[in-house]
N, C-alpha and C positions, 0 to 999 in steps of 0.2 A: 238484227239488233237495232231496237230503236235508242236515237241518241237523243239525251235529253239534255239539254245547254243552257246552263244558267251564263250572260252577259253582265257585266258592271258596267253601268252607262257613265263615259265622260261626261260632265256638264261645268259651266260656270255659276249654278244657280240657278241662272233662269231659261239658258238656252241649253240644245242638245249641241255636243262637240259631232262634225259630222266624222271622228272614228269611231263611233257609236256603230251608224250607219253600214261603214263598212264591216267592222264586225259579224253583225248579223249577216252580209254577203258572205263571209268566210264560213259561217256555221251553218248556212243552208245546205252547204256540199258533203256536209255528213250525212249519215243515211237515217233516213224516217225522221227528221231533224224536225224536232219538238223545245222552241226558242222559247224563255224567258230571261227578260230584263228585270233587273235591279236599280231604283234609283235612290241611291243614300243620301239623304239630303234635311235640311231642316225643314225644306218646306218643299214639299215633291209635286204638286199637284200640276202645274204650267210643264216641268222638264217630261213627267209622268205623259202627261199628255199628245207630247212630240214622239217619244218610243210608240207609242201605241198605232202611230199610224202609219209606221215602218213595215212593210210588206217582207213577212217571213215571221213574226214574232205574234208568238201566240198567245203570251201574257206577261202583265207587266206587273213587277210586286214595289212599293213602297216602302222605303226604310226610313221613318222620321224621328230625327236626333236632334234637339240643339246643337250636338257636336259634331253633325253633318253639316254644317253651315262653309267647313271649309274640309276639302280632299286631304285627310289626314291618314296616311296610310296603315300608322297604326292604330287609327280607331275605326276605319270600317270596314278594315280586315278580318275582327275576331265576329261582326257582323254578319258578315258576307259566310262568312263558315259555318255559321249558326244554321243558316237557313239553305246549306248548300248539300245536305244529305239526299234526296232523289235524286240530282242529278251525277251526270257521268261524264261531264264535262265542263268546268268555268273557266271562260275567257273574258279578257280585257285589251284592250288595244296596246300595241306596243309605243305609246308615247310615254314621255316622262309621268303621267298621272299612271300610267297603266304599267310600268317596266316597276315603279316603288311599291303598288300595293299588290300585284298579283306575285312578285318572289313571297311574300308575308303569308298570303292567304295559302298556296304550296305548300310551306313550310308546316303550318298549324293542319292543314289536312296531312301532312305525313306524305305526300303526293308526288310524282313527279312533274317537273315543270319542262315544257317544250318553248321554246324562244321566237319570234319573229316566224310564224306561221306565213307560209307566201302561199302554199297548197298541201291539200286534203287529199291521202291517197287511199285511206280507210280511218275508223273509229281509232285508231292508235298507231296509224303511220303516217308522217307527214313530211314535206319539205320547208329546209328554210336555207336561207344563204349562211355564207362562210368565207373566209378569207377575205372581205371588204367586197360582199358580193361575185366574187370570180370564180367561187365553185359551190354548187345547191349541194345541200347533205340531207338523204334522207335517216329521218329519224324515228325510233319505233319507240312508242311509250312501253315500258316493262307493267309486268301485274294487273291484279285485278281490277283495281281500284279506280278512284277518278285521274284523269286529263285536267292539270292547268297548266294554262296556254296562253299567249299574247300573239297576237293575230297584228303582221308587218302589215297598217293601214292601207300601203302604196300598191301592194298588190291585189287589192282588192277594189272593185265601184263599191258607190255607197250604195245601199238596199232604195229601194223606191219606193215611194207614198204611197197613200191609197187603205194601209190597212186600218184594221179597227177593231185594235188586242183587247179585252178587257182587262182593267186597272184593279187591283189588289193591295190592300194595305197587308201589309207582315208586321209582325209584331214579335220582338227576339229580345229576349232579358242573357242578355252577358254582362262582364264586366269590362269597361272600358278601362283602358291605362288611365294612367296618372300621373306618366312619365312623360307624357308628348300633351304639348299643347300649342295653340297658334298662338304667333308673337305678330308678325306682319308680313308681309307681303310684299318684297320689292322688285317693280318690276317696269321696264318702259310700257306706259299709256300710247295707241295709237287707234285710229279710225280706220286702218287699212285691214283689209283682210286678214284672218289668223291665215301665218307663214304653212301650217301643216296641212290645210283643207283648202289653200287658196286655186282659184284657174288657172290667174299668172302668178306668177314671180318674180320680181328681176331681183339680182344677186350681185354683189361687186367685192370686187378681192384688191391684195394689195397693191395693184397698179393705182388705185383712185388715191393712193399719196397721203392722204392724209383726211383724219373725221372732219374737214370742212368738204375737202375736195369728196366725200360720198355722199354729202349730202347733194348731189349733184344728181345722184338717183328716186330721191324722193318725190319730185315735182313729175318726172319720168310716171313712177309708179300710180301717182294719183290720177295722171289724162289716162294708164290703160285700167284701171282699179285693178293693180296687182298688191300682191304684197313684200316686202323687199327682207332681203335674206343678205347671206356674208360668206364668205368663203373661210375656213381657219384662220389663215395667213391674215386676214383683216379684223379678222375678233381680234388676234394676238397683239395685232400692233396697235389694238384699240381705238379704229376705226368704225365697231359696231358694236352694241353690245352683246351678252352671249348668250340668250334668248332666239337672237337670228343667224346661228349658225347653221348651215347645212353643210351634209357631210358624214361621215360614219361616225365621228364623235358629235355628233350635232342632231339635226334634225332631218330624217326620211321622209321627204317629199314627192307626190307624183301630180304634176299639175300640169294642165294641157297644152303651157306655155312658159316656157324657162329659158327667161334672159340672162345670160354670163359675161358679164362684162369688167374687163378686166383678169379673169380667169383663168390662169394658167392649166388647171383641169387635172390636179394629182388626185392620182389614185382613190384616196378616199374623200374627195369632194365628190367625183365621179359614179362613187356608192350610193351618195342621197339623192341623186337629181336621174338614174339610170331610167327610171319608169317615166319620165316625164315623156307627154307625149308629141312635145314637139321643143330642140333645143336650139335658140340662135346663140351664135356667141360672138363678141366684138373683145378684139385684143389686136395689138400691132407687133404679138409677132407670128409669123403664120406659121412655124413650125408649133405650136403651142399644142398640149395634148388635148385639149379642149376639142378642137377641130376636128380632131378624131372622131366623135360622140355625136357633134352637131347637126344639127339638118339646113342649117342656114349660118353662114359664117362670112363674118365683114372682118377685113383686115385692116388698122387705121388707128387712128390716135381718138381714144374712145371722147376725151374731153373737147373733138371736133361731133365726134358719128354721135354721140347722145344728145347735144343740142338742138341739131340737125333733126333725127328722127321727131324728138318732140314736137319741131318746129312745123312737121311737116302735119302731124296729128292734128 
């Protein structure tokens, strides 16, 4: 059975989101896996141009809206369904862009939806976690019909360069809502890596006392160029905002370097950062769950060990 996979490409406009990337990693493991990308956008031709040269994707289609200008999931849901009849599978990444509009596009196919895909065990079985990561469940799509799916970023590498899809414009007369429209955008402005495709990361929880005492992390993150993340426990006390939380209510991260400091390391902070491939953590007190997880662990009064380390950089 050849599997034919329409993806909905993350992007901000002008760049690709690298869970793009990953995605198409997760879709190549299906069988005779025949990829195309979607990019909904008002102006597609620059982001168009990045899927295309993602190795595994075999075509890429254009969806140009003025009402693509911003990821509105109830406008380019009835979109994406429009143009989503050959194939027999659409996925989108399980981030917040990807978890709002693929329950939507499900729904309007009539479909069943499969959650945080981590692996492929055939065209309609697959794995994904459960219980805050501590048991995989496998899960079998029912009927004939299509797979939609959102594919867990962290368990997958991005796709690698090199290809060179041919670019298509599509052209879909639906009717758009008139119910949903963009108002604004509020959101923290920074320079640092996005939190969900970063290398590093460093992360701090409520041991850092207080939103002056974390900004104690910032100066850290820019000598390694990581990106800086929060533990619950420090969104809460509003030490960070809540765009950088990781964690099972937060954000699913897997980056090759994940600093915790300050981190006492419950359970579902533990969910987001599991895939990371390599974890230090600094906290003074050594019984801390963190420790557990860690690959490298300093025990100390972190407002000594993080000036220190910097200093040393």
């Amino acid at each position: 059975m050849t599997a034919k996979i329409l993806i909905i490409a993350e992007h901000d406009g002008s760049k690709l989101n690298p869970s793009t990337a990953r995605c198409v990693t997760c879709a190549c493991a299906l069988p005779e896996a025949q990829i195309t990308v979607v990019v909904c956008a008002a102006e597609a031709a620059a982001v168009a141009a990045q899927v295309a040269q993602l190795a595994g994707v075999g075509r890429v289609l254009t969806l140009e809206h003025p009402a693509n200008a911003h990821a509105l999931a109830a406008v380019q849901a009835p979109q994406v369904v429009a143009i989503a009849a050959p194939f027999t599978h659409v996925l989108g990444p399980s981030t917040t862009f990807g978890k709002d509009l693929m329950a939507r596009v499900a729904a309007l196919l009539d479909a069943p939806q499969v959650s945080d895909i981590m692996a492929i065990e055939s065209p309609t079985r697959f794995r994904r976690p459960v219980y805050a990561g501590n048991a995989i469940l496998t899960v079998e799509a029912s009927g004939e019909g299509k797979v939609v799916g959102t594919v867990r970023t962290a368990s997958f590498e991005a796709a690698a360069g090199g290809g060179s899809a041919p670019i298509e414009k599509a052209a879909v007369e639906v009717a758009l809502p008139t119910h949903t429209r963009f108002v604004s955008v509020s959101a923290a402005r920074s320079d640092r890596p996005d939190l969900q495709s970063a290398a590093r990361v460093i992360s701090g929880g409520r041991a850092l006392g207080s939103a002056e005492g974390f900004k104690l992390l910032y100066s850290l993150a820019d000598k390694l160029g990581a990106a800086v993340g929060a533990s619950r426990a420090a969104v809460d006390a509003g030490y960070a905002p809540n765009e950088m939380q990781v964690g099972q209510t937060g954000k699913i991260i897997a980056p090759e370097l994940y600093v915790a400091i300050g981190i006492s390391g419950a359970i579902q902070h533990l969910t987001g950062i599991k895939d990371a491939r390599t974890i230090v953590a600094i906290n003074k007190d050594s019984e801390a769950p963190i420790f557990e997880v860690a690959d490298i662990g300093l025990v100390g009064d972190l407002f000594q060990i993080v000036p220190e380390i910097e200093r040393l950089l």
